[in-house]
N, C-alpha and C positions, 0 to 999 in steps of 0.2 A: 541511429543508436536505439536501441530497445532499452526501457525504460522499467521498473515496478516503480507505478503509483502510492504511494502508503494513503493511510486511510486520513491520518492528518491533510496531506494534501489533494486527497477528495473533499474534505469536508471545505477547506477552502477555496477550491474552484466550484463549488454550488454554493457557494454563501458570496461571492464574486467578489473576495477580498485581494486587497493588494497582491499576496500571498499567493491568493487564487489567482491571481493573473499569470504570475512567474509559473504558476503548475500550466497552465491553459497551455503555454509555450510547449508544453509537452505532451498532454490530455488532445491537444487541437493539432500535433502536426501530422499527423499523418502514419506518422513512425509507428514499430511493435510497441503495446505497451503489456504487460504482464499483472496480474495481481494474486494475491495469496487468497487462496476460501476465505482468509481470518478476514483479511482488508471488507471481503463483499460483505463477508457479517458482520464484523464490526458501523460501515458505513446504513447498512440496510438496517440494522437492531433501532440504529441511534433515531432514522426517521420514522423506523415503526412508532417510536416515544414521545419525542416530538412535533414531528410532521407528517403523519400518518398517510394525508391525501397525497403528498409527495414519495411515499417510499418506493412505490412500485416505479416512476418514473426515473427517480435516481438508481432503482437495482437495473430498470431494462438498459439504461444507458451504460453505467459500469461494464454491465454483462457485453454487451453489443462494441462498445471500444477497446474491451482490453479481451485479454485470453485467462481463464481463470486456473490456478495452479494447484491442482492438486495435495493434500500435506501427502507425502510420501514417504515410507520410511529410513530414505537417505536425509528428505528433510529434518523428519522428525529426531533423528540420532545428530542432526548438526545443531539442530535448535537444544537440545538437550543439552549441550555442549558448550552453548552461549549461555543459556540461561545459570548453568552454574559458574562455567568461568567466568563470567562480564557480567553477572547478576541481573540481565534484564528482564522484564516479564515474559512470561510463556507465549507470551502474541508476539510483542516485538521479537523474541527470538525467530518462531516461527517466521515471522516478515523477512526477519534479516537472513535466514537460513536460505526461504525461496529466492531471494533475488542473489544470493550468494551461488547457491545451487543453478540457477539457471544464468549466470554469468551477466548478469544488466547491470544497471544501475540504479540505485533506490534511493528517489526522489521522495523527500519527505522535510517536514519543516521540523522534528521533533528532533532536540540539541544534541539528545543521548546517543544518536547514531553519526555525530560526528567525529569519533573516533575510530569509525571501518573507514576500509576504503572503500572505493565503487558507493560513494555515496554524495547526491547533491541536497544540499539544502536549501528551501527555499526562501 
């Protein structure tokens, strides 16, 4: 099963939370895993801030297990489309648009996207 990682549950398999464990089950098995630009920026921004000596290790690995997704303008016109109908932010749409877009499943612990489908939370 090919998977999009959200950036929540990156942040929790590096911080090796409970949370992070349930993600690991998916980060760790071998399977496609997908992410959005936003997820690598979002993930990479956070440890530029607070964990600077760490950033580049957590971008090589992101980069090196998953596939990174382009926003595209099919994405972009579907997140437009979430964002106003479902009022989510411009990122979360974007997230939910690519792993909608490319047909996976989007693993993330954040509650708001328990209302799509093709969504697991962790």
């Amino acid at each position: 099963m090919t998977v999009l990682i959200d950036s929540y549950a990156w942040f929790e398999y590096f911080f090796g939370s409970p949370k992070g464990k349930r993600a690991g089950e998916f980060i760790e098995s071998g399977e496609r895993i997908v992410v959005s630009q936003i997820n690598l920026i979002e993930v990479y921004a956070k440890y530029l801030r607070s964990a600077k000596g760490e950033a580049e290790e957590k971008k090589r690995f992101m980069m090196n297990r998953s596939e990174i997704i382009d926003v595209t303008n099919d994405i972009s016109l579907k997140a437009a489309k979430l964002k106003a109908e479902e009022g989510l932010s411009l990122a979360d749409a974007i997230i939910l648009a690519t792993a909608q877009k490319e047909g996976v499943v989007l693993v993330t612990g954040d509650k708001h996207f328990s209302k799509f489908d093709r969504v697991k939370l962790i």
